[in-house]
C-alpha positions in Angstrom: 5.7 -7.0 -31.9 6.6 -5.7 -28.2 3.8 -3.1 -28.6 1.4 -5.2 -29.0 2.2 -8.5 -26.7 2.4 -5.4 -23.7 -0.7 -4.5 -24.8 -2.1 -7.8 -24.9 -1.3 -8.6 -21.5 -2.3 -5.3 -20.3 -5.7 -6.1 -21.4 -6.5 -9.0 -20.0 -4.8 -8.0 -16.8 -7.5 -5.6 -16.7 -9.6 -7.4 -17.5 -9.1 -10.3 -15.1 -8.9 -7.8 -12.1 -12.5 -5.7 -13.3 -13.9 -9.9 -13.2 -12.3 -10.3 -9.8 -13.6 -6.7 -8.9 -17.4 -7.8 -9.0 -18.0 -11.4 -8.4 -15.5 -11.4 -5.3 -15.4 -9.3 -1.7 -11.5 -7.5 -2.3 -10.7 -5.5 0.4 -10.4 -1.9 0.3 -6.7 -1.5 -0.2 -6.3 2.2 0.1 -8.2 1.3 4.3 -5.6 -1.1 4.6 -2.7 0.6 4.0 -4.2 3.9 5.7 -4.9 1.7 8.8 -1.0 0.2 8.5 0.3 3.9 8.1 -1.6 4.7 11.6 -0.8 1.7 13.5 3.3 2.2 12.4 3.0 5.9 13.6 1.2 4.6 16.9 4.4 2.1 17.2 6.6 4.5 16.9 5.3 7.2 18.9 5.2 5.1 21.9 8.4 2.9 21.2 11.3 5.8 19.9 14.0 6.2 21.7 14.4 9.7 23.7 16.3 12.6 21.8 19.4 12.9 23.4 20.0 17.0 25.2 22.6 19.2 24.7 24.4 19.4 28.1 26.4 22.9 27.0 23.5 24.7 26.9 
């Protein structure tokens, strides 16, 4: 009985989301996080703390 209520809601999960898909604008989620992934690296970049020296050598 599991196999098939899984399955059931698997396919009209699908289902809903190919619907969604084509009659409204989604944004490109794979841009989005790219652009996220870009701006956290710019952050950090400009915002890390110094590495410490070693004074013995």
């Amino acid at each position: 009985m599991g196999l098939i209520r899984s399955s059931f809601q698997f396919v009209v999960g699908t289902v809903f989301g190919v619907y969604v898909a084509q009659n409204y604008s989604v944004p490109n989620i794979h841009k989005l996080v790219n652009s996220g992934v870009a701006i956290a690296k710019h952050f950090e970049e400009n915002y890390r703390k110094p590495k410490k020296k070693d004074e013995g050598n």
